[in-house]
N, C-alpha and C positions, 0 to 999 in steps of 0.2 A: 413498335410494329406499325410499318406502314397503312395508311385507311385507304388501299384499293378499290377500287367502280369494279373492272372488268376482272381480276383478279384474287383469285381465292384469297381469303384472309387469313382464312384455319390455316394454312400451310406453309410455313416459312422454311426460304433456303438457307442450307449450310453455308453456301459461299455467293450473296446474291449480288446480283451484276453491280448494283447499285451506282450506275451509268446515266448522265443527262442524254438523251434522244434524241438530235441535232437534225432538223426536219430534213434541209436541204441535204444533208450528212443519206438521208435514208433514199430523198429522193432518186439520188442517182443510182440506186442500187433496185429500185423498186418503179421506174417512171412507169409503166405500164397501168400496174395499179393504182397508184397517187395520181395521175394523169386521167384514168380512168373515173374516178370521183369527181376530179377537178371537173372534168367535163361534163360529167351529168349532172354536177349543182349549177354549171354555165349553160344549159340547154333547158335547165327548168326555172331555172332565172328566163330564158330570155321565153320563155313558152307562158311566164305568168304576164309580163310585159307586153307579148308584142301577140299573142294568142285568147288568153282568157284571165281571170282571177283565180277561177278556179284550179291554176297549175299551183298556186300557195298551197294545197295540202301537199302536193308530190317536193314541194322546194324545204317545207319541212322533213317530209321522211330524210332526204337528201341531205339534209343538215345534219339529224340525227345520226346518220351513218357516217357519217365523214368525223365528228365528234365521238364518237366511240370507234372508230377505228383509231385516230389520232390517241385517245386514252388509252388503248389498249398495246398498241407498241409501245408509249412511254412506259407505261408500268410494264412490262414486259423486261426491257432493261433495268431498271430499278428493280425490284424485285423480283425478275426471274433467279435462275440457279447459272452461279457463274463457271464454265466447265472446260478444260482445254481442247484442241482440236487439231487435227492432224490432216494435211492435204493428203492425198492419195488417188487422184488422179488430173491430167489438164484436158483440156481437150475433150469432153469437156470437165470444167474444174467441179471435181467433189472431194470433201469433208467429211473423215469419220470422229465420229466425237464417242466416247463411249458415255454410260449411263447405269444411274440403280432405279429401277421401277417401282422400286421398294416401299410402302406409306408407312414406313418404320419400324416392320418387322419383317426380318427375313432379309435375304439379298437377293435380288431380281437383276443382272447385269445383261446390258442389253450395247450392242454399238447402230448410230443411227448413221447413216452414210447419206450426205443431201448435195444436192448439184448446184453449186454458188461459181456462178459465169460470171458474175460481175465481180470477181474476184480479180486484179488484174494482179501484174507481175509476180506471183508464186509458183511455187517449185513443189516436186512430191518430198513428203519429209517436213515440209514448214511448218511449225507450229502458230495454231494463230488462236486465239480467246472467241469461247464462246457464250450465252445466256441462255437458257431454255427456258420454256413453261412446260408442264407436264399433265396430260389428257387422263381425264377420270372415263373410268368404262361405263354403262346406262346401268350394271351389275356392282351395285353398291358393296355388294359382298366378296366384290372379287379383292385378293390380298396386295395387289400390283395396280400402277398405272397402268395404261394399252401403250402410250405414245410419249412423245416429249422431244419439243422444235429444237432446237439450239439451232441460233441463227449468230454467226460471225457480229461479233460489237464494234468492228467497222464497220457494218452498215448501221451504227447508230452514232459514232464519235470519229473524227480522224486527228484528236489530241492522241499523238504516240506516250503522253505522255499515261493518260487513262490505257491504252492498250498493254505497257509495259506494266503496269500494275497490277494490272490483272494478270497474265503471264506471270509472276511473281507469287500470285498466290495461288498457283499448283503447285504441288508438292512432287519431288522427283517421281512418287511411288503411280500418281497418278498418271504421269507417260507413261514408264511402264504397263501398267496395268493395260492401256490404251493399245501400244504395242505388242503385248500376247497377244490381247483378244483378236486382232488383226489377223493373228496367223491363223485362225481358225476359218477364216474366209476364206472362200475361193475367187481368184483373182482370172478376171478382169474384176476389180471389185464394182457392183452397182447398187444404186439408189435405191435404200431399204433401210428397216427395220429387222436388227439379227440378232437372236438370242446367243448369248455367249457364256463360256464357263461351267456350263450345264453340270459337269459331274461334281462341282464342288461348290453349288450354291443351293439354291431354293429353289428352282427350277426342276431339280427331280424331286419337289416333294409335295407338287400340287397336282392338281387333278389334269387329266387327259382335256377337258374343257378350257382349263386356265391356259394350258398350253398351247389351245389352238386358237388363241384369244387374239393374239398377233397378225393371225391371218385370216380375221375379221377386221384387223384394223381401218380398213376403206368403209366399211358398214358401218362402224361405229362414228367415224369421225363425219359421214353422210348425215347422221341422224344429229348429230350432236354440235357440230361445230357449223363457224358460220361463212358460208359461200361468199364470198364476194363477188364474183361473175356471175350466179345465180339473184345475187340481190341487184345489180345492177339494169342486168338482163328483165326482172321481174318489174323496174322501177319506168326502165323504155317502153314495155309491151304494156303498163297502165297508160304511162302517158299517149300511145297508140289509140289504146282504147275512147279514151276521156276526146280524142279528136276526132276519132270516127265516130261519136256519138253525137258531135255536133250536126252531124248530117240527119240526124235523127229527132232533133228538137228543135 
């Protein structure tokens, strides 16, 4: 068992990505973000140099985040859940992946459909490899995950030879499965979270609460998970502060 930082350890996947992270690989699918870091640790570098000493607390927090974001996508591929995915729309490009929400008992079948624009040349119908992590609800007791990312593992590797192997290890049964639940959507299909299979799973056999548990999923994932524009944003408006206080002392 892998020794994760960012990454539950109690929880191991059936099929985990078990994928090297290729930075440059991710950057281009993500510059906004990674670009976004890049620059706030180059503005509080240059705010402790050419401003005060006192920007070294802000160069640390900055450090921090950028080191735990960087940890948390590598383990993200490595030990996320390896899952296949199915284009389904261009213009813009989205991926439905389907999913069990399940913590081991019961089946919870859920399809996640997410908008990857940095997809370039694919078709609807392409099969492409995916990795997830899977979001615990703040309801310890709840019998289901709420959420679960699968994010394309080309934006981690663009060795075809890593994508073909994972493509390899779905089994016909999971296209399939992938392809009913499809038909239960209504088309244009869009970005979401869909419960599926409802009359022959575990989904008619929990409570009117569990059920509407999905469509708190924005609330939960607010309280719980972690902002990256909100911490960025939070990290400018101190260093704001820390300078108009110099007018003050």
């Amino acid at each position: 068992m892998k020794n994760n930082f960012t990454v539950d350890n109690d929880t191991v996947a059936l099929n985990p990505g078990n994928a090297e992270l290729k930075k440059r690989v991710w950057f281009r699918h993500n510059k906004i973000a990674v670009g976004s870091l890049l620059l706030l640790l180059v503005c509080s570098l240059l705010a402790t140099v050419i401003i005060d000493i006192v920007y070294l607390f802000v160069v640390v927090i900055v450090v921090i985040i950028n080191v735990y974001y960087w940890i948390n996508k590598k383990e993200h591929f490595l030990s996320g859940h390896s899952n296949g995915g199915i284009v389904v729309g261009t213009k813009p490009t989205l991926v439905a992946v389907n999913g069990d929400l399940s913590k081991g008992y019961g089946y919870f079948p859920v399809i996640k459909i997410t908008k990857r624009n940095s997809l370039k040349n694919v078709n609807i119908g392409d099969r492409i490899p995916t990795v997830a992590l899977y979001t615990a609800s703040s309801d310890e007791f709840l019998s289901h995950w709420i959420n679960f990312n699968p994010i394309p593992l080309s934006y981690a590797t663009a060795d075809p030879k890593v994508i073909e192997l994972a493509i390899q290890s779905y089994p016909d049964e999971q296209w399939e499965q992938l392809e009913k639940y499809l038909l239960e959507l209504e088309k244009p299909y869009k970005v979401g979270l869909y419960q599926v299979g409802k009359e022959d799973s575990s989904w008619n056999e929990v409570s009117n609460d569990s059920l509407n548990v999905l469509n708190r999923l924005e609330l939960e994932e607010g309280r719980e998970g972690i902002n990256l524009t909100k911490i960025i944003i939070s990290v400018v408006v101190f260093i704001a502060i820390l300078k108009a206080l110099e007018f003050f002392i």
